[in-house]
Structure formats: structure tokens, C-alpha cells
Z-matrix of the N, CA and C atoms (Angstrom, degrees):
N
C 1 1.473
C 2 1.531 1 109.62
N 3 1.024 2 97.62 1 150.73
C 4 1.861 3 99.14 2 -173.45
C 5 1.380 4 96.20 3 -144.07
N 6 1.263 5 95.73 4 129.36
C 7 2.560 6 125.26 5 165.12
C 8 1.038 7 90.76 6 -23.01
N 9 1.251 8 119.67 7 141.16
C 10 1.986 9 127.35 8 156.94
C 11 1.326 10 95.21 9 -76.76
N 12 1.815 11 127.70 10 -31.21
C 13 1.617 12 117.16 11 168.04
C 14 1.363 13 111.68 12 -38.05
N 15 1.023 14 144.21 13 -35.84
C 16 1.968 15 146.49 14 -137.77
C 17 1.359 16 86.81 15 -113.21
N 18 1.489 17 131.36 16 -10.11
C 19 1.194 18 123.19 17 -166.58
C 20 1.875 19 116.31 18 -114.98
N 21 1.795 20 113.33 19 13.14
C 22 0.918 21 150.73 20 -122.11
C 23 1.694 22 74.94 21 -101.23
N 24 1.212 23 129.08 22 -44.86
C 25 1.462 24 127.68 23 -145.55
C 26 1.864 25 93.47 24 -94.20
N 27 0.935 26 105.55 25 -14.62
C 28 1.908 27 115.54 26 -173.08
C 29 1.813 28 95.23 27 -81.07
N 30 0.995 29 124.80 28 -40.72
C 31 1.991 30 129.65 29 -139.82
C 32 1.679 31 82.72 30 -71.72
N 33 1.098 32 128.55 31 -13.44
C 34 1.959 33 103.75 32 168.22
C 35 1.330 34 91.83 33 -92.15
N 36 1.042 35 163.10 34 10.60
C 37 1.257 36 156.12 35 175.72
C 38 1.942 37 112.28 36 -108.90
N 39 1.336 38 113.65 37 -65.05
C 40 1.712 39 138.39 38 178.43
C 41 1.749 40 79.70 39 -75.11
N 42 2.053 41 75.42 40 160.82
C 43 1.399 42 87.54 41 160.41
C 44 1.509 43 98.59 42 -138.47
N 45 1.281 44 124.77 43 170.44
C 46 1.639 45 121.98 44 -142.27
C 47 1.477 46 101.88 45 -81.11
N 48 1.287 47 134.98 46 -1.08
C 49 1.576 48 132.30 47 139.28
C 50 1.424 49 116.73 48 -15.88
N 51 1.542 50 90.68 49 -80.36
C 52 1.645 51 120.46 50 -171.50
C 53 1.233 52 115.78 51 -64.95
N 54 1.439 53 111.65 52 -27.14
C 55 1.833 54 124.95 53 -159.92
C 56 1.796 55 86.27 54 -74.57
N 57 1.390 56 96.95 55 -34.27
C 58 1.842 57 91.14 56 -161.54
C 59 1.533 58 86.08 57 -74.57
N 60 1.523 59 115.93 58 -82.53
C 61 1.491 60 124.72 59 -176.94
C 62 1.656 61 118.03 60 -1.48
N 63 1.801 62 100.81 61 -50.02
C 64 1.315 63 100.33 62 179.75
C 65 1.629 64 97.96 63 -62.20
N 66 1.176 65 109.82 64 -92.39
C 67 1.494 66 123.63 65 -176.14
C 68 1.825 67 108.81 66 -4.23
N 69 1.283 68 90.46 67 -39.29
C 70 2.150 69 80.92 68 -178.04
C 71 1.781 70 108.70 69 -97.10
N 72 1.008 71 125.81 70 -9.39
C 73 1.226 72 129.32 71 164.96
C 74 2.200 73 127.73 72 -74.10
N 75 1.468 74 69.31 73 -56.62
C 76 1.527 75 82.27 74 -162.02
C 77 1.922 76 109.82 75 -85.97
N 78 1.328 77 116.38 76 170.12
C 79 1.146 78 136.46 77 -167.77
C 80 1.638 79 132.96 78 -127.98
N 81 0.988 80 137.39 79 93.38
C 82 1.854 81 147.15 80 -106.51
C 83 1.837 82 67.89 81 -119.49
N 84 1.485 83 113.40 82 119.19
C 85 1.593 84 139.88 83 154.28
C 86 1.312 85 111.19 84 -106.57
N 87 1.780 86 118.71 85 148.81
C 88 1.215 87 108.88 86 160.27
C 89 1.744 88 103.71 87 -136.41
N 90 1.239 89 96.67 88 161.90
C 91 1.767 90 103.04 89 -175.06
C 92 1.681 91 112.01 90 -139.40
N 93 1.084 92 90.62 91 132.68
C 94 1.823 93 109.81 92 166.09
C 95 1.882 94 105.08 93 -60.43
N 96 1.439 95 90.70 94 145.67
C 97 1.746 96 113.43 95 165.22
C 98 1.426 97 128.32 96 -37.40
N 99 1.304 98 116.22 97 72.10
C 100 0.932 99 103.92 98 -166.89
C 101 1.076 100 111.11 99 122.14
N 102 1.492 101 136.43 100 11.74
C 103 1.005 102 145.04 101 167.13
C 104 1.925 103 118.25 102 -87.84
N 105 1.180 104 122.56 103 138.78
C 106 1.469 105 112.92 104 -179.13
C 107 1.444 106 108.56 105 -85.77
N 108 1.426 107 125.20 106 126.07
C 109 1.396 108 125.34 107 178.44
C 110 1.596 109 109.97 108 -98.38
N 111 1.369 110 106.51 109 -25.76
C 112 1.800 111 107.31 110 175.91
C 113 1.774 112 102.53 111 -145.14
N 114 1.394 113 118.71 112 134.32
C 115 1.057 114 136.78 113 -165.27
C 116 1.456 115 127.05 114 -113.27
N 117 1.699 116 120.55 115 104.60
C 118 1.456 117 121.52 116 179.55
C 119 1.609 118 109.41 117 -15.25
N 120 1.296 119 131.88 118 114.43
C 121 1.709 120 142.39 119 153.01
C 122 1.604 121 85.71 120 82.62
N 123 1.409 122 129.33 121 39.27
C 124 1.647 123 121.95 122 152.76
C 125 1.538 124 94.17 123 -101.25
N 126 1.345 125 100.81 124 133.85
C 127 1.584 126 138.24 125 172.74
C 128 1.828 127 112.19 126 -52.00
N 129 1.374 128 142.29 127 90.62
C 130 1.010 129 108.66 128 -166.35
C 131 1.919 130 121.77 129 -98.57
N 132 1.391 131 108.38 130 157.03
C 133 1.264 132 83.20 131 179.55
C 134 1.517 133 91.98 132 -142.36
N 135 1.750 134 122.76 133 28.66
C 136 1.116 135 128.17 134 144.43
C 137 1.836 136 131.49 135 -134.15
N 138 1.202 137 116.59 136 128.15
C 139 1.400 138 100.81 137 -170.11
C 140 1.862 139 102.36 138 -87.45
N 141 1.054 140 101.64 139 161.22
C 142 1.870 141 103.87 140 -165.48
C 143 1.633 142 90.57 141 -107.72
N 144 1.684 143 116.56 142 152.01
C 145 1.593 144 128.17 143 -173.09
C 146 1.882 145 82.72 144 -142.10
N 147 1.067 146 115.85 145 119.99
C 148 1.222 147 124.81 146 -177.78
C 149 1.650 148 111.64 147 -101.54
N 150 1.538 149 116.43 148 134.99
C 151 1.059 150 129.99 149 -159.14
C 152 1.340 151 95.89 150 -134.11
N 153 0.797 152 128.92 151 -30.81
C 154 1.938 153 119.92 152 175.88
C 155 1.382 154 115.25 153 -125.47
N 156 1.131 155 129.41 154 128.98
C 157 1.793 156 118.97 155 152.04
C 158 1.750 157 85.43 156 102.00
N 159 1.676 158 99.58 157 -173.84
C 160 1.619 159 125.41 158 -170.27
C 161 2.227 160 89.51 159 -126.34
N 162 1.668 161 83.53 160 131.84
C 163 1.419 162 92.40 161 155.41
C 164 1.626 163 113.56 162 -122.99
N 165 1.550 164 94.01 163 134.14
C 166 1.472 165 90.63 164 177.60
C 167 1.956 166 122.43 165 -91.55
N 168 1.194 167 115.48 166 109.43
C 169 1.557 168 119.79 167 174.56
C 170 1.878 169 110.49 168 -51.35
N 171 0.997 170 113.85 169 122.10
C 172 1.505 171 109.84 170 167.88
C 173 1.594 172 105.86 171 -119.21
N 174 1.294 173 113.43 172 156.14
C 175 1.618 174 131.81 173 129.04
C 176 1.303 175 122.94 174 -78.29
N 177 1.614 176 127.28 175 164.85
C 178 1.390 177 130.43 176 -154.86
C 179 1.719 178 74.21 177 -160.10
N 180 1.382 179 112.21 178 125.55
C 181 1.665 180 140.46 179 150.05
C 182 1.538 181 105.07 180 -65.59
N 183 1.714 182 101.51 181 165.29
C 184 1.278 183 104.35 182 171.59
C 185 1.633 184 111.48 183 -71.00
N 186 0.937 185 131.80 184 -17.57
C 187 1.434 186 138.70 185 160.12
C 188 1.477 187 131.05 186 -50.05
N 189 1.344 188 97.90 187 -18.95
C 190 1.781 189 112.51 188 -167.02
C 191 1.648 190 120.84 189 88.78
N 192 1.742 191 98.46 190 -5.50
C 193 1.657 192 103.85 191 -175.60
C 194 1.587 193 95.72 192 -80.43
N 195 2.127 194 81.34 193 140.02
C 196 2.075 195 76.68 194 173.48
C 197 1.559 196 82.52 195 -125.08
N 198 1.618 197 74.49 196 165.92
C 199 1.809 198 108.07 197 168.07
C 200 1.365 199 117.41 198 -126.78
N 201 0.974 200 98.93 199 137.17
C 202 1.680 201 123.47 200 175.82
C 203 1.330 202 107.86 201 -51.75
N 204 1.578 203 120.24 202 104.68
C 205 1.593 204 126.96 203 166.64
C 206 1.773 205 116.27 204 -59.28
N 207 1.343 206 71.54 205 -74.08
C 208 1.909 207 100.27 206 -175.38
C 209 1.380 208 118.43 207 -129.98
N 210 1.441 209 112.90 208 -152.29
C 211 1.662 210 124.20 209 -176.43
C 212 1.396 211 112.95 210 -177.41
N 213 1.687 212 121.96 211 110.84
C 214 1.696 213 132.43 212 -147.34
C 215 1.487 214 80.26 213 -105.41
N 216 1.401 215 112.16 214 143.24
C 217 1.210 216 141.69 215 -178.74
C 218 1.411 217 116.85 216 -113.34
N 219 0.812 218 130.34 217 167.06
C 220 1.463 219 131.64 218 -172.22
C 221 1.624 220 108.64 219 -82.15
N 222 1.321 221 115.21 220 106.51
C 223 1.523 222 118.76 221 -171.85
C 224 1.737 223 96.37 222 110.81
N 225 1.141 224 130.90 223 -1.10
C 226 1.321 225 124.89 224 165.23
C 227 1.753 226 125.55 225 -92.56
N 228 1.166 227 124.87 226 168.31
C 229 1.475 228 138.62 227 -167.21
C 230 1.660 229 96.83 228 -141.53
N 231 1.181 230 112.44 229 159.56
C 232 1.570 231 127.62 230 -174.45
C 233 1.536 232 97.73 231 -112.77
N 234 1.599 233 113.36 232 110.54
C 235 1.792 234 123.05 233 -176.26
C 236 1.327 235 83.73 234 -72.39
N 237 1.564 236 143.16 235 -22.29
C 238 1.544 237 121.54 236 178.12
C 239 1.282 238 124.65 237 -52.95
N 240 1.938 239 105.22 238 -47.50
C 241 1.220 240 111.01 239 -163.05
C 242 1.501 241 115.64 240 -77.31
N 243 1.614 242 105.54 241 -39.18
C 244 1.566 243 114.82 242 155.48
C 245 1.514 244 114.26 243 -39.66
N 246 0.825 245 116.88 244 -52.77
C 247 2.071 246 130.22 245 -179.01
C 248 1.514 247 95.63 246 -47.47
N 249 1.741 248 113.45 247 -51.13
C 250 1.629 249 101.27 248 -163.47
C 251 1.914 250 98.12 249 -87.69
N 252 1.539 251 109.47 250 -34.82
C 253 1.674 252 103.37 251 -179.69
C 254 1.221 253 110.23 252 -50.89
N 255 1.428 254 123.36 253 -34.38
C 256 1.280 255 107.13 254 -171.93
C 257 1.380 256 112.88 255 -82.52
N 258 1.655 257 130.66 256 -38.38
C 259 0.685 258 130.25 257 161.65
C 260 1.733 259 149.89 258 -42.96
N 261 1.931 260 94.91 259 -15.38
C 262 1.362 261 127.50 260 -166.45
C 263 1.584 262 103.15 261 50.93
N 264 1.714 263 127.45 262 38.20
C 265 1.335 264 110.30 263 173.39
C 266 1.567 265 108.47 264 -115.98
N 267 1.487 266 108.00 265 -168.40
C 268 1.606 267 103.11 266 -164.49
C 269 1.544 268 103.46 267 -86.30
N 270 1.202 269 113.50 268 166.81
C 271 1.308 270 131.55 269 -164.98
C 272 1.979 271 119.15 270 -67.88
N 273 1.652 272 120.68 271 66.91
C 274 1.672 273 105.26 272 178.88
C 275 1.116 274 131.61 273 -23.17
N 276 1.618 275 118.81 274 -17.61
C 277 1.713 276 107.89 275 -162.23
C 278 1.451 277 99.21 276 -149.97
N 279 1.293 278 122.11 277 171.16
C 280 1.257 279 136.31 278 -171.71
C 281 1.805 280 108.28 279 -121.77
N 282 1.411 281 97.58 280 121.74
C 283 1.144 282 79.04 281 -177.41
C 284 2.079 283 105.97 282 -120.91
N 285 1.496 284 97.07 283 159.61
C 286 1.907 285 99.03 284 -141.41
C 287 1.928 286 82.03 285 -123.84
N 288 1.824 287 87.00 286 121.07
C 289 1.823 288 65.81 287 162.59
C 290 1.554 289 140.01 288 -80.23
N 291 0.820 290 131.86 289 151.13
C 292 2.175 291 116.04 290 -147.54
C 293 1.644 292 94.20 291 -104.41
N 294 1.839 293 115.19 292 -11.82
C 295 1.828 294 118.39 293 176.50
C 296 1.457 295 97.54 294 -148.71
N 297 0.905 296 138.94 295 -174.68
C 298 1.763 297 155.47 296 130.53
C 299 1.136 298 93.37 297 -16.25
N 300 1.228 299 133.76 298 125.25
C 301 1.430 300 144.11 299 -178.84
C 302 1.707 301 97.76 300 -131.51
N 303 1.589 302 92.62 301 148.30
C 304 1.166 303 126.08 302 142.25
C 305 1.826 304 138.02 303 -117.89
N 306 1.275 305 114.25 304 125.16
C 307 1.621 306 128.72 305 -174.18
C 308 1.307 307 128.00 306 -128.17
N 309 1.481 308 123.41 307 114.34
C 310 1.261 309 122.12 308 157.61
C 311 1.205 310 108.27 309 -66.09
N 312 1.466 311 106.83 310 159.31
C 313 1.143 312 138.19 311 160.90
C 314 1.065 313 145.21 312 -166.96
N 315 1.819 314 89.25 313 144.69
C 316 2.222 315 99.28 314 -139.48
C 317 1.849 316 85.11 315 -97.50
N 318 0.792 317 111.67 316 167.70
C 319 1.395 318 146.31 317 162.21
C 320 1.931 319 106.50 318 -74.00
N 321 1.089 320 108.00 319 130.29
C 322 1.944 321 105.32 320 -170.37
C 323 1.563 322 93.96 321 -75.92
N 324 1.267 323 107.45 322 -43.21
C 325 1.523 324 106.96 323 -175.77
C 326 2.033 325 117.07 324 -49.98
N 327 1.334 326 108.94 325 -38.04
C 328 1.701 327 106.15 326 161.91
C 329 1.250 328 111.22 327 -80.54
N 330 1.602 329 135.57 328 -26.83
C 331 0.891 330 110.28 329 -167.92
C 332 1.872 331 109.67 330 -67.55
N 333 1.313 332 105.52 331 -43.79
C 334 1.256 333 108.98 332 -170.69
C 335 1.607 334 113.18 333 -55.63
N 336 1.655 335 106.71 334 -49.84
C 337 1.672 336 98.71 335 177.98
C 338 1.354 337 124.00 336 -73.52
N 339 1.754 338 116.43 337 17.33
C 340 1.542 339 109.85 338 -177.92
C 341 1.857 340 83.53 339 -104.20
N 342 1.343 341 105.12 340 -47.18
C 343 1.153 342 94.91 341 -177.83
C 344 2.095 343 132.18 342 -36.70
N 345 1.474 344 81.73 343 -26.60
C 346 1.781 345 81.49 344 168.89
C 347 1.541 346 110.46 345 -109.73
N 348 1.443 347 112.28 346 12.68
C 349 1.737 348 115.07 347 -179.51
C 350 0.897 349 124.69 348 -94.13
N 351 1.376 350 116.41 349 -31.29
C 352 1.773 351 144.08 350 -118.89
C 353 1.387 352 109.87 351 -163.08
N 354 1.621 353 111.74 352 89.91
C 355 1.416 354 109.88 353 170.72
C 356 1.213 355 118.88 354 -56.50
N 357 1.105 356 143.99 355 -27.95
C 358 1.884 357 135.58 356 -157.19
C 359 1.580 358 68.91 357 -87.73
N 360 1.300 359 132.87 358 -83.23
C 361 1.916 360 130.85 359 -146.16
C 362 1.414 361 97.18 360 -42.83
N 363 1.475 362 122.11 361 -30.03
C 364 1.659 363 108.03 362 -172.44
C 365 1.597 364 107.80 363 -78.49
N 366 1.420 365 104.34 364 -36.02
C 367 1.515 366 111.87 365 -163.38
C 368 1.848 367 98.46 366 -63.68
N 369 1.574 368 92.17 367 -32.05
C 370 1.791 369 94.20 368 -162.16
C 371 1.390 370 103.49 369 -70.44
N 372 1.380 371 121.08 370 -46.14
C 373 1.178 372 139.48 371 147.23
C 374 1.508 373 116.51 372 8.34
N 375 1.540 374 91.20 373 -87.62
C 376 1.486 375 105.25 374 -171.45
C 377 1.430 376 120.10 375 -69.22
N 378 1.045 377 105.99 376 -17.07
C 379 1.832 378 121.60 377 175.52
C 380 0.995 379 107.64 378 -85.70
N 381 0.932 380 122.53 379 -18.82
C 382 1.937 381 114.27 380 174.79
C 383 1.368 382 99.61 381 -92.07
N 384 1.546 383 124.62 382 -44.77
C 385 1.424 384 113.13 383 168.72
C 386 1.264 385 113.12 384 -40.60
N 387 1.299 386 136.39 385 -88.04
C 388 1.485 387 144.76 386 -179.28
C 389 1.670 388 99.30 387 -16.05
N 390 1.528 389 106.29 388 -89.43
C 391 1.408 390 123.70 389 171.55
C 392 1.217 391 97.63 390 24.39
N 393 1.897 392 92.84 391 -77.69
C 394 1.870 393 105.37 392 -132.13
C 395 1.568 394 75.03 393 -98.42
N 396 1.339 395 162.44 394 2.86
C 397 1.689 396 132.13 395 167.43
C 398 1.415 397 96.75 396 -98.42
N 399 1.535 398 133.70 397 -8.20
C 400 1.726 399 130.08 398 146.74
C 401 1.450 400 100.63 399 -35.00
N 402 1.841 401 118.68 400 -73.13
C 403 1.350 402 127.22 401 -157.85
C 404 1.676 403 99.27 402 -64.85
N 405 1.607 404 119.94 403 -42.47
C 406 1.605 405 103.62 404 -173.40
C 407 1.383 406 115.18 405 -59.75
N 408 1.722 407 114.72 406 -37.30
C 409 1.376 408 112.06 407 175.74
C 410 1.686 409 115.32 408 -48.41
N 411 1.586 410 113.06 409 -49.76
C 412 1.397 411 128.38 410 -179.73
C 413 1.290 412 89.54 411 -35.36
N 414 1.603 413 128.01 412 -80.87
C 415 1.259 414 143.00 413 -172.14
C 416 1.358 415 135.82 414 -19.39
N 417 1.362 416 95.69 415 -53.98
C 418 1.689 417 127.01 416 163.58
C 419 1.771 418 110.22 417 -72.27
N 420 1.005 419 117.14 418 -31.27
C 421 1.614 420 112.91 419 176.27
C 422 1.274 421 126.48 420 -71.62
N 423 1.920 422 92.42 421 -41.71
C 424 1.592 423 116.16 422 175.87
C 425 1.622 424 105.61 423 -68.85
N 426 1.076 425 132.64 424 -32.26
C 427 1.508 426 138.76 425 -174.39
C 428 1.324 427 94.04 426 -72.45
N 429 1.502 428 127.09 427 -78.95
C 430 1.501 429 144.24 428 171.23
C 431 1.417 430 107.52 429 2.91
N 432 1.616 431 97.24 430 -99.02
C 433 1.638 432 120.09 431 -165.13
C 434 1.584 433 135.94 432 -121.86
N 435 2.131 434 81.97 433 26.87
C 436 1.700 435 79.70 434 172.74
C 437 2.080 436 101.74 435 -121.94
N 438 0.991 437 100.78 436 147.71
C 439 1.583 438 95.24 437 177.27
C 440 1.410 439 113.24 438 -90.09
N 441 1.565 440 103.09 439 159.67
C 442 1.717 441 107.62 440 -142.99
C 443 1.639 442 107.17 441 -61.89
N 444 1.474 443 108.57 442 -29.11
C 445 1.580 444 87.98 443 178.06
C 446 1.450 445 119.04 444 -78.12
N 447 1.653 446 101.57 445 -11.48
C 448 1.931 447 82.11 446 166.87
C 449 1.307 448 103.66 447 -84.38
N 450 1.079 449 140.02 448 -11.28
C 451 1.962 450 143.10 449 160.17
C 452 1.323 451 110.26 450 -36.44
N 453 1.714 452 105.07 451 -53.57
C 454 1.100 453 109.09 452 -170.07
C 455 1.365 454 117.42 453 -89.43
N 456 1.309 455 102.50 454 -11.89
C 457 2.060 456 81.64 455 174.42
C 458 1.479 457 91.95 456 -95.74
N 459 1.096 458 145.95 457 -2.37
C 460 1.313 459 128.32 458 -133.83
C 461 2.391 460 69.21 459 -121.52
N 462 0.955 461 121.27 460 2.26
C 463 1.188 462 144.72 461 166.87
C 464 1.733 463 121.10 462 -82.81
N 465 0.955 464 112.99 463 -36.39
C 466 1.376 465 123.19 464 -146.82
C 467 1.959 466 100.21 465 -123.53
N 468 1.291 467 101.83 466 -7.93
C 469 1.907 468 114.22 467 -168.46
C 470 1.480 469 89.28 468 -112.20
N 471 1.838 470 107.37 469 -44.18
C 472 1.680 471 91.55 470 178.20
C 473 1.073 472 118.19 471 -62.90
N 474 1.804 473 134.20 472 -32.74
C 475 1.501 474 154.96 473 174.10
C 476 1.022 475 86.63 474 -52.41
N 477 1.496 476 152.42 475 -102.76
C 478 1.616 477 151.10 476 -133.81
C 479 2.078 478 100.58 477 -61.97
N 480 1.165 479 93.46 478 -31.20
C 481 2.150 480 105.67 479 -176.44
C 482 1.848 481 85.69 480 -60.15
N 483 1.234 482 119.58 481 -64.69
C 484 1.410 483 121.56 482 -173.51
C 485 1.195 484 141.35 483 -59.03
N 486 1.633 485 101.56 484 -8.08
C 487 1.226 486 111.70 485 -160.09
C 488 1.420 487 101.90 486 -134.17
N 489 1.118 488 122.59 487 -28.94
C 490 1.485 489 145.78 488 138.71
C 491 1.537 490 94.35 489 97.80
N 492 1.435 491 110.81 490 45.44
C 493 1.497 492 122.24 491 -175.63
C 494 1.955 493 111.93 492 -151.90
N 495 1.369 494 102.12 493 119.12
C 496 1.695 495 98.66 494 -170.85
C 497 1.538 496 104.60 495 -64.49
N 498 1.472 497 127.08 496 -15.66
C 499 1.474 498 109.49 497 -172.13
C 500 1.409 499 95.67 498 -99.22
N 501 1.760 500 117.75 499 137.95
C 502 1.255 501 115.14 500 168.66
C 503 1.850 502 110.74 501 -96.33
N 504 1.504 503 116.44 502 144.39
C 505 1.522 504 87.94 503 147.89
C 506 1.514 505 131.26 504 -120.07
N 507 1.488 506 113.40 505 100.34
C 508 1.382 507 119.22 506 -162.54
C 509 1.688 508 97.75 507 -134.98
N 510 1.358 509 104.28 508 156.20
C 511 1.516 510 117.57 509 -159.78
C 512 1.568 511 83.54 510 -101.61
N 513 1.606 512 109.76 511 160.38
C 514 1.246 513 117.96 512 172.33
C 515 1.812 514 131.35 513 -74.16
N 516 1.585 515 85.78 514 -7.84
C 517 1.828 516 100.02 515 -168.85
C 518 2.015 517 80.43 516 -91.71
N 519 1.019 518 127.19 517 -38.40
C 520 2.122 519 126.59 518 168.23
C 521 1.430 520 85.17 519 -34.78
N 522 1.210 521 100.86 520 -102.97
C 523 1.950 522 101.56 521 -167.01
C 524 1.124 523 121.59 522 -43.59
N 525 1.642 524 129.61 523 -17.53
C 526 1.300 525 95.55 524 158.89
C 527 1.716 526 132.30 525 -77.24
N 528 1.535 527 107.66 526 -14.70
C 529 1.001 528 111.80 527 -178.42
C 530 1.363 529 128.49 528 -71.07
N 531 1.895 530 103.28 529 -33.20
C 532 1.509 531 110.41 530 -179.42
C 533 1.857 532 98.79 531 -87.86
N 534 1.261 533 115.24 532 21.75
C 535 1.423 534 93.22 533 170.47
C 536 1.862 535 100.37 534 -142.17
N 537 1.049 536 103.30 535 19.80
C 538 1.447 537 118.10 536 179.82
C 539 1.176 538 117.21 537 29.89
N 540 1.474 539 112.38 538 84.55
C 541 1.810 540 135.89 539 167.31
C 542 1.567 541 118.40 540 -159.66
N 543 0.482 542 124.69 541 -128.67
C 544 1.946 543 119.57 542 -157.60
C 545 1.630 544 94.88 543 -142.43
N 546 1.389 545 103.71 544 127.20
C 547 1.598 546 114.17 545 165.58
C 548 1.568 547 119.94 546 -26.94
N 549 1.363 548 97.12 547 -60.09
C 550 1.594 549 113.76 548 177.26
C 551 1.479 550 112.53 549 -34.99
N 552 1.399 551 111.10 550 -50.56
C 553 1.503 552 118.95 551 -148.49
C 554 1.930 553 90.96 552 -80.04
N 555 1.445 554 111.07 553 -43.66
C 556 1.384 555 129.61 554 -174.74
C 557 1.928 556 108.01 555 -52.11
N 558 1.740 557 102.70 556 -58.83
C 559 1.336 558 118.15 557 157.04
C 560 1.629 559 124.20 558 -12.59
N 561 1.655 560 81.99 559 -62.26
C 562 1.823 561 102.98 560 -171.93
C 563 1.381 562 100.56 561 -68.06
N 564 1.097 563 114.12 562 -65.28
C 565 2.021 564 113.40 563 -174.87
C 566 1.080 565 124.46 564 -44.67
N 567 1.007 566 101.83 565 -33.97
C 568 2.375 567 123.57 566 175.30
C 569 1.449 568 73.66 567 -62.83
N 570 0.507 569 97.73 568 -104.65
C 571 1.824 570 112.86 569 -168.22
C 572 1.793 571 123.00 570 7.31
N 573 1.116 572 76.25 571 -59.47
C 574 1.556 573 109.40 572 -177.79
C 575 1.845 574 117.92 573 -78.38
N 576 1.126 575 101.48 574 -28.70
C 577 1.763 576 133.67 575 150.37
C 578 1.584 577 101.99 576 -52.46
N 579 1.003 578 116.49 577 -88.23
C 580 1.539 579 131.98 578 -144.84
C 581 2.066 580 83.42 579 -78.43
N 582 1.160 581 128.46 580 2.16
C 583 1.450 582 117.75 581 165.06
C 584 0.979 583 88.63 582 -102.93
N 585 1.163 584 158.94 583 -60.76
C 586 1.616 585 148.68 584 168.84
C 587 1.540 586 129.33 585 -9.92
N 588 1.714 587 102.40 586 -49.63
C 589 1.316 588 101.73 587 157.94
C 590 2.192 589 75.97 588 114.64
N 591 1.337 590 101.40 589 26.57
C 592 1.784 591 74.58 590 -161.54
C 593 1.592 592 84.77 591 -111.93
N 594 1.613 593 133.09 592 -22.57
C 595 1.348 594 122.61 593 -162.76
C 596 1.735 595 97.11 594 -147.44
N 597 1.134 596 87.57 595 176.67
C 598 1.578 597 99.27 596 -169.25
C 599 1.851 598 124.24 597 -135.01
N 600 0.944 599 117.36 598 95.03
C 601 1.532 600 109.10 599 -143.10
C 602 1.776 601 96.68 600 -111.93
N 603 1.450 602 99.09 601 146.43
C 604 1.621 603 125.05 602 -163.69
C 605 1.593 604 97.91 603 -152.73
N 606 1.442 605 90.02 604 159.82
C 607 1.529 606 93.39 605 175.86
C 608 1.092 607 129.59 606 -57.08
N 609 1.622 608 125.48 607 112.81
C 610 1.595 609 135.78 608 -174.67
C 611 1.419 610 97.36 609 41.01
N 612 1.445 611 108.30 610 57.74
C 613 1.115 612 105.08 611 168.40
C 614 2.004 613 108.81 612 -165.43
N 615 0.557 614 146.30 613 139.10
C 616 1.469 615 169.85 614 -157.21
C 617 1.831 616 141.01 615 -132.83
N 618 1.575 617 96.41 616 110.81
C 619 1.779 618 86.37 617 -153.10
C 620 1.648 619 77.01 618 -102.91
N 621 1.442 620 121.69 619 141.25
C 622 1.185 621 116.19 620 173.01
C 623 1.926 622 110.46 621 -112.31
N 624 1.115 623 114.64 622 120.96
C 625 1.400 624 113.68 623 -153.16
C 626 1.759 625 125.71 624 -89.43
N 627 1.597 626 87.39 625 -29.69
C 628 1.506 627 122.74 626 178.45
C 629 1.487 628 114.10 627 -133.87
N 630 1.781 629 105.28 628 120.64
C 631 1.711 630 111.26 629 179.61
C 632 1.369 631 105.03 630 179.38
């Protein structure tokens, strides 16, 4: 059971039906940096509503290399995991917490019967669908037809947008992973950045100057 207080950031969205409903259903988790909250081919039988911190969505290659889908914000839901709850199938993506997180979590079984009960859960629903295949398109465009150092700043401006702070602290082997290429290559672009006049680089740490 989870406080209708914790549920304080939803009430322009829910209406106090649902605000309660949630509160007697669901179950308030929290996770460290770097912790996995949903797991490639785990079965789900809760979808997560995030209330604190950034989770990062990945893909995983046949190699084990992942790439960075998206990035859940506080007041966001994953249209993946909805995609597989509804579907009752296993989980495509992994999702990584990106700070100290906080997560509700509903039960698939309410989510689905509010979804035909409960206009705000459908409306919220469907807006997070859209939402997040806006960001996959982003994803697919940015992969497409931009070259990696505009990847990478265009990487590093969304990080400071999320975090709502110009200094990041992330190691250079992080970005290579959420953008799937080799430290080295990541190394070089910082580099080549901070002669630009656009960022400012310190140990595992990152001043971003222009964004």
C-alpha cells in the first residue's frame, strides 16, 4: 500500500478515484544507480510509475551491447512494459536506474481494468504511448542522420535538461555504453567539444557550457 501523499505529483493527471485505487493496490520501491528495475525476458506482472530520479530504457544486441532507447522522468511509465503487460509477454528492454530512484508499482491486473474504467488511466495511458514512440522516432533519426559527435552533445544537453544541472557526473566508459561505441572514440569527441569552447571536462565529471 502506498500514502496518497507520494501520490501528490499524479492529482493533475488522476482523479481522486484512482489516486485512492492506486494507493491501495500498489507498492512504493526504491533503487540505487545503477540498479536494474526491469530485466531483458523477465515476465512482468508489475508496470513501474516513477516518482523520483531518471530511468534509463535500453536495448541489448545479440552481442550483449545495449543502446540507449529513452529516459523516464518523474511522472513517466515505460509504453514498453505496458506493450509486454498487456500482452502478458517477456520484457524487450532493460530498464537501469540513471540516480536513486523512486517507483510505484501497479499490479498489470489494475492496470488493465482501470484502463477500461477510468478515463484519466486511459488518457494517461495513451500519452505515454505516443510520448515515448515521439522519443523512439527521436532515437531512430539521431542514429540515422546525425554523426556521433552531434549524438554526443545532443547526449550530454538532454543529461543537464534532466537533471536540471549543467555539471554532469558521468564517466566516459557511461556514454559510451548508452550510445554504443568505444570509450576511446567518446574520449576523442569530449575532447574535441571542450576545444570548441562548448564543454568543460574534469574528472568523471563534465561542465557543459553551451545548450
Amino acid at each position: 500500500m502506498v500514502h496518497t501523499d507520494t501520490l501528490q505529483s499524479f492529482e493533475y493527471l488522476f482523479d481522486s478515484v484512482l489516486i485512492d485505487s492506486i494507493a491501495k493496490v500498489a507498492t512504493l520501491k526504491t533503487f540505487k544507480k545503477d540498479d536494474i528495475i526491469i530485466d531483458i525476458g523477465q515476465k512482468l506482472k508489475f508496470i513501474p510509475l516513477l516518482i523520483k530520479g531518471n530511468i534509463k530504457i535500453l536495448r541489448e544486441d545479440k552481442n550483449g551491447e545495449e543502446l540507449l532507447i529513452y529516459v523516464l522522468e518523474s511522472g513517466d511509465t515505460c509504453a514498453m512494459s505496458l506493450t509486454c503487460c498487456m500482452s502478458k509477454s517477456s520484457s524487450k528492454i532493460r530498464a537501469v536506474a540513471d540516480e536513486d530512484t523512486e517507483v510505484i508499482m501497479i499490479p498489470i491486473e489494475n492496470m488493465q481494468l482501470w484502463f477500461h474504467t477510468n478515463e484519466s488511466w486511459r488518457n494517461f495511458i495513451l500519452e505515454s504511448y505516443q510520448i515515448r514512440f515521439d522519443e523512439m522516432l527521436e532515437t531512430i533519426d539521431t542514429l540515422a542522420f546525425m554523426r556521433m559527435d552531434e549524438r554526443l552533445f545532443k547526449y550530454l544537453t538532454d543529461k543537464v535538461k534532466l537533471t536540471a544541472s549543467t555539471q554532469l557526473d558521468i564517466t566516459h566508459q557511461d556514454i559510451a555504453e548508452d550510445l554504443h561505441t568505444s570509450r576511446v572514440v567518446i574520449s576523442r569527441l569530449l575532447k574535441q567539444l571542450e576545444k570548441e569552447g562548448k564543454i568543460e571536462l574534469g574528472r568523471n565529471k563534465i561542465e557543459v557550457l553551451e545548450f
